[in-house]
N, C-alpha and C positions, 0 to 999 in steps of 0.2 A: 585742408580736409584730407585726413588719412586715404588711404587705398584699399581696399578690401580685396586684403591676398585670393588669389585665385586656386581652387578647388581644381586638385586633381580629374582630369576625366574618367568619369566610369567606365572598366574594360569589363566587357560579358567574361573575360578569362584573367583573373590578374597574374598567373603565371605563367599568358601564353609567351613570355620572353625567356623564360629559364627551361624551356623544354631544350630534350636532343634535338639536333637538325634532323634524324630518322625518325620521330614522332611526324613528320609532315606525309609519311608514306600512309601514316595511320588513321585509315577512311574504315566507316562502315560500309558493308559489301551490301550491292544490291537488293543481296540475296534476306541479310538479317533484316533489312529493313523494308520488306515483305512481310515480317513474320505476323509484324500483332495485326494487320487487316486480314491475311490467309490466312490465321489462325480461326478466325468467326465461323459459326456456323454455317450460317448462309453462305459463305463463301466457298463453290468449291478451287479447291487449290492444286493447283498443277504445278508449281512453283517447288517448292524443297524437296531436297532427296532424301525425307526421313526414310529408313527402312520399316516395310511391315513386318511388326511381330508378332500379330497376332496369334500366325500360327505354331509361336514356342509351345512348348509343354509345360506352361509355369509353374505347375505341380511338384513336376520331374527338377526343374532350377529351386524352387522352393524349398525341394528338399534336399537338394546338393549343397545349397546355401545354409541350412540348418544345421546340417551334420558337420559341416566345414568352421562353424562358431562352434562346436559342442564339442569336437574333436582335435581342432584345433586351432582355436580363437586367440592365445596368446601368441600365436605365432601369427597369424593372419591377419590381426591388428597392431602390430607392430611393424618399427622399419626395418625394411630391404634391403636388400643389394641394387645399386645403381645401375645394373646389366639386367634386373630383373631374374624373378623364379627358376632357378634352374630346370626343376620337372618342366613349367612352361613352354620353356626356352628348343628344352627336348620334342615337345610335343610342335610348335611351329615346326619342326624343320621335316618331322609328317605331312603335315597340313602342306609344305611348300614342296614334297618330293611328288603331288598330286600333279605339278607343273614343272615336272625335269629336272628341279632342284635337288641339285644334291650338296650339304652345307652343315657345319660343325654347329652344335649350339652354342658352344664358346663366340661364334661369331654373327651373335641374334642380340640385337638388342629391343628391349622391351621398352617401350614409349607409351605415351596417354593420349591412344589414336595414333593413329598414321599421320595426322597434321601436324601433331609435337616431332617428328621424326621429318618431315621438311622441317621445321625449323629449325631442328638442331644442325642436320646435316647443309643449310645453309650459314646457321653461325658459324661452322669450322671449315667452310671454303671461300662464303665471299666477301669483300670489303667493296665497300662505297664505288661502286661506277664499275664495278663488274659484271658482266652481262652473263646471262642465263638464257637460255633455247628451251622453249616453248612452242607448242602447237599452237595454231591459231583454230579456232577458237581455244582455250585451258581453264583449268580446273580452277574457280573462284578464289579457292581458299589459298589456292598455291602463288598463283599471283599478288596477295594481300601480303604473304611472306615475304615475297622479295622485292615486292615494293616498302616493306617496312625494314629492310636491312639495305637499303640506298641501292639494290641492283637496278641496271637496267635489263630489259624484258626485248628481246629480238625475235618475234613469231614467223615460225616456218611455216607453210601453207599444208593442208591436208583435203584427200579426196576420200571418194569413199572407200579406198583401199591402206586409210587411214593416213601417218605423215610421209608425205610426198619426198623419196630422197634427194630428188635434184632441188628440190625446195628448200634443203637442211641445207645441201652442199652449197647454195646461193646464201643461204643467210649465214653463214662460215665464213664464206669466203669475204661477204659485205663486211661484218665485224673485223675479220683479220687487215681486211684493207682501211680500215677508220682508226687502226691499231690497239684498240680495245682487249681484252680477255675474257677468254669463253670460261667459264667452270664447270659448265655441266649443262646437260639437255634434259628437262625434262618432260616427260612423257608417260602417258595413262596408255598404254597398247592396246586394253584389252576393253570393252563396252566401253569406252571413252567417255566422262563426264565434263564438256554437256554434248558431245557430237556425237555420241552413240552406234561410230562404228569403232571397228578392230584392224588393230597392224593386220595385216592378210600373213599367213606364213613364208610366201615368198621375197616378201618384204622385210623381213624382220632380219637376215645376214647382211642386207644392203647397211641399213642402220647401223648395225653393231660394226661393220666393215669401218664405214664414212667415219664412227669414232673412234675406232682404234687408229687411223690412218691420221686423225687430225688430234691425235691424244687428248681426249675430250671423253669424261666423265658421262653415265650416263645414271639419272633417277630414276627408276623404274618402279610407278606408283600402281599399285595393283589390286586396288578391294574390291572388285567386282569379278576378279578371273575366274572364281568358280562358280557365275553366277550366271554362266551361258545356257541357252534355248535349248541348243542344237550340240549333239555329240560329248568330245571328252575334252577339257577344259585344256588350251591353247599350252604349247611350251613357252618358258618365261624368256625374255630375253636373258635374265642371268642365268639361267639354265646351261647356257651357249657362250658366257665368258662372266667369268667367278671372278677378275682383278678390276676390268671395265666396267661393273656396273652395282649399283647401293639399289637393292630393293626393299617395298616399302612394303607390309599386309597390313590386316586391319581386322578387328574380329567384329565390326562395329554392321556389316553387312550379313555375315554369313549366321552370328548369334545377338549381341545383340551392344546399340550403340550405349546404353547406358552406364556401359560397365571400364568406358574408356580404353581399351587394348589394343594395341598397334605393334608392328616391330620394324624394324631396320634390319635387312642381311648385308653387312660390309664387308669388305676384306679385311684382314687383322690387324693393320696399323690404323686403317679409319675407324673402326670398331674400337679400338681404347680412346681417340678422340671424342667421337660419340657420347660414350660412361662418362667421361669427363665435362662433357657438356651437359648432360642430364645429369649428374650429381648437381652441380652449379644452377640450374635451371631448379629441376624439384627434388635435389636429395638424392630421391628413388621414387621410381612408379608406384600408385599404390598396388600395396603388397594382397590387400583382399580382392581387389578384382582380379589383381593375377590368379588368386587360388582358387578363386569363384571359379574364372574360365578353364582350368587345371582341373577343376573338379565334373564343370561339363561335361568338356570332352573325354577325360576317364569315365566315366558313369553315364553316357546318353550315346546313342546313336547317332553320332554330330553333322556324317556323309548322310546317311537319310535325310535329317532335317534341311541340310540343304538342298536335297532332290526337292522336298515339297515346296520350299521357296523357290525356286528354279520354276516346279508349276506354277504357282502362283503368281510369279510378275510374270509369266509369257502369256497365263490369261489376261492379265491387266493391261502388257504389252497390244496381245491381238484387240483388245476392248476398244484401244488409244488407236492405233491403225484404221480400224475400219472403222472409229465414228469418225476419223477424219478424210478418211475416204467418199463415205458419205454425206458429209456434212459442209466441209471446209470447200471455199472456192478454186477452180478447176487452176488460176493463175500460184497457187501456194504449192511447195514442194517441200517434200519430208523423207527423213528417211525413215528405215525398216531395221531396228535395233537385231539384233543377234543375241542379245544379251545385258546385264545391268538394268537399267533405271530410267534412260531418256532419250525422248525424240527431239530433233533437230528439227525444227520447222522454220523457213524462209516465207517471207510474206510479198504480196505480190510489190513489182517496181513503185516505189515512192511513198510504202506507209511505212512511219518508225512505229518500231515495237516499243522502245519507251517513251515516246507523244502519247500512245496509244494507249500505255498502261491504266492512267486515271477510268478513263472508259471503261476498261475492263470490268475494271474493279468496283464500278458502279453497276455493272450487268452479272458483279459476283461472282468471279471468277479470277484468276490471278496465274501469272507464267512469272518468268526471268525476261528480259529482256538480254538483248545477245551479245549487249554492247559490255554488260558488268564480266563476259569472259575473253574481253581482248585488253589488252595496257595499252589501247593506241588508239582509241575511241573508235573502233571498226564495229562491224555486227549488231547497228542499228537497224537490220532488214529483216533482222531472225531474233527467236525465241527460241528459250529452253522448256520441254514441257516434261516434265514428271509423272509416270504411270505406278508409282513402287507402292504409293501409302493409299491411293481413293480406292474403294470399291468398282466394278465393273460400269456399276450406275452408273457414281457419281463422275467415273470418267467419263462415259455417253454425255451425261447432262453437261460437264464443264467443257468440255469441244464444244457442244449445240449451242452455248454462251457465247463462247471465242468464237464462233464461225458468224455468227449475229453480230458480234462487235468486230468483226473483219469486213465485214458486207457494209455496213454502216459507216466504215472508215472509207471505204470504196464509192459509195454513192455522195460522198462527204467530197471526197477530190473531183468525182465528175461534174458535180456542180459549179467547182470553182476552175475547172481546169478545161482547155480548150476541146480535151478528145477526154472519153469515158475510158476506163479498164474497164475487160472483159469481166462478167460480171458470172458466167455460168458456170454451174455446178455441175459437179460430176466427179467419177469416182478420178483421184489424181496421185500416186505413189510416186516414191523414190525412194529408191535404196542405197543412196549415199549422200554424204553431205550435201548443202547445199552450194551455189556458187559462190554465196557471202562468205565459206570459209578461208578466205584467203586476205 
């Protein structure tokens, strides 16, 4: 009796064998996969840093945009230069003398967002099993990066006085002693996305010292710098050394994120690798959102517009503080932003914020969980919460959610657990990190 050959098994991927080995870095964040339940109506969302735009002038861009096809559309729909729009290029290095910069536009390179510029300036520094310096908690997106280019991720601890330098000089000196290589540190100084505080200015010589001393690269990511509460917008760390440090802007905060505009300030040999790297990546930036945003800022008032956004998240800011002052239990601690987009909140001993999420999200309300901004499974204590896109409302109502599905998780372990958590409410601030940040 013949045999009846055997049928290959069915694979869900039949070409999960022909991938890079760096496709295995390539997870979805957290964050994206939040999007389609925060998206719902009913739901309010605390979760993504979209920026609010409502308060543009869409009138005033409508007809910047109009004039800019009519007067010069064969130029604005065509390609570019790989360095991006020269006018542009000119106008960033305005925009960056608001924070100490002082910077040639020959040495601005124009990116799609500030995330395309981590990724460049990681393609031309690290290779497989080179390590990168990070805050702990960092920035979602930047950690996706460098887990998708095989680095590994070494997190220095931060307080509320932002990264802790004896914490950098410990996580240096661990790496140099495992015999590893450092490429670069990087670092959000300023309203820090998702920990919400700021380098303090006394701190920020310590840093740039520690790297110069250990000849160690600094990223200096910064789309929130002119987005502070209080006073005149922090000096940059490159402001304080032009060869030591690549910074990143982004025009996706201050006007508006659909138009894709970012840059890179490098010194001038990293700055031809860069071009080089974005040619190879997309050619050239697109050349209309460069002149869209060129034509903005020539024709609008672009420092006012930011003052009103400035009001506007520090109303949305104070909304998010005092309904959690209010509302959240007396054992949670948060801090007190200064500026950008989000509070840090720590939850009391022994609930996880991602156990915790499904609940949320059934009581219609939705954060981050703290764990999608550490590479080393830390910051399951804490949440990222978001004041930039709800309303004042629907911030009140989406805390008075969370703090019910906090209570709920509370009486949920005292049931099963031999002693109760304090259970009482009252008003409860912090204005620095929590102690999970480490």
């Amino acid at each position: 009796m013949e045999s009846t050959p055997s049928r290959p098994q069915a694979r869900l991927d039949p070409y999960v064998d022909r991938y890079a080995a760096r496709t295995a870095g390539m997870t979805a964040s957290e964050i994206r996969a939040l999007f389609a339940v925060a998206s719902r109506p009913e739901v309010v969302s605390l979760a993504g840093g979209m920026p609010n735009i409502s308060g543009l002038p869409l009138d005033v861009v409508g007809h910047a945009i109009s004039d800019l096809v009519a007067q010069q559309g064969p130029v604005a729909m065509q390609y570019g230069s790989g360095q991006g729009v020269p006018e542009l290029r000119e106008q960033i290095t305005e925009v960056m003398r608001l924070e100490g910069i002082e910077a040639h536009p020959d040495d601005v390179v124009v990116t799609v967002g500030s995330q395309q510029a981590v990724d460049l300036v990681t393609r031309v520094f690290c290779d497989p099993g080179d390590v990168v310096i990070c805050e702990a908690p960092s920035y979602v997106g930047a950690l996706g990066v460098f887990k998708a280019y095989q680095c590994e991720v070494v997190h220095a601890e931060m307080d509320a006085d932002g990264l802790n330098p004896e914490a950098l000089r410990q996580a240096i000196a661990a790496t140099k002693a495992a015999g590893k290589r450092i490429k670069f540190l990087y670092t959000i100084p300023n309203f820090h996305n998702p920990a919400g505080v700021t380098l303090t200015a006394a701190r920020r010589p310590e840093i740039l010292d520690i790297c110069h001393r250990e000849d160690i690269l600094i990223l200096e990511d910064n789309p929130y710098g002119l987005l502070g509460f209080e006073g005149e917008p922090m000096r940059a760390l490159r402001a304080d050394a032009a060869e030591g440090v690549i910074y990143l802007g982004s025009f996706s905060k201050t006007f508006a994120p659909g138009f894709r505009v970012g840059w890179a300030l490098a010194p001038h040999t990293v700055r031809e690798k860069l071009v080089l790297a974005q040619e190879s990546a997309t050619l050239c930036p697109p050349q209309f959102s460069q002149m869209a945003v060129s034509a903005y800022l020539s024709h609008h008032d672009w420092q006012g517009q930011i003052k009103q956004f400035r009001e506007m998240y520090r109303e949305r800011r104070d909304a998010m503080v005092d309904a959690l002052t209010d509302q959240m239990p007396a054992s949670c601690r948060w801090n007190v932003p200064d500026g950008g987009f989000y509070v840090w909140l720590t939850l009391p001993p022994g609930v996880d914020a991602k156990n915790m999420l499904p609940r949320a999200v059934t009581a219609r309300v939705a954060y981050v969980p703290g764990t999608a901004f550490y590479a080393d499974g830390f910051g399951s204590s804490a949440m990222r919460l978001s004041f930039c896109y709800p309303t004042p409302e629907r911030i009140r109502e989406g805390v008075r959610r969370l703090a019910g599905v906090v209570e709920a998780e509370l009486e949920l372990r005292a049931t099963f657990d031999s002693y109760a958590p304090a259970r009482e409410l009252g008003p409860r601030g912090y204005d620095g990190p929590s102690s999970d940040l480490s």
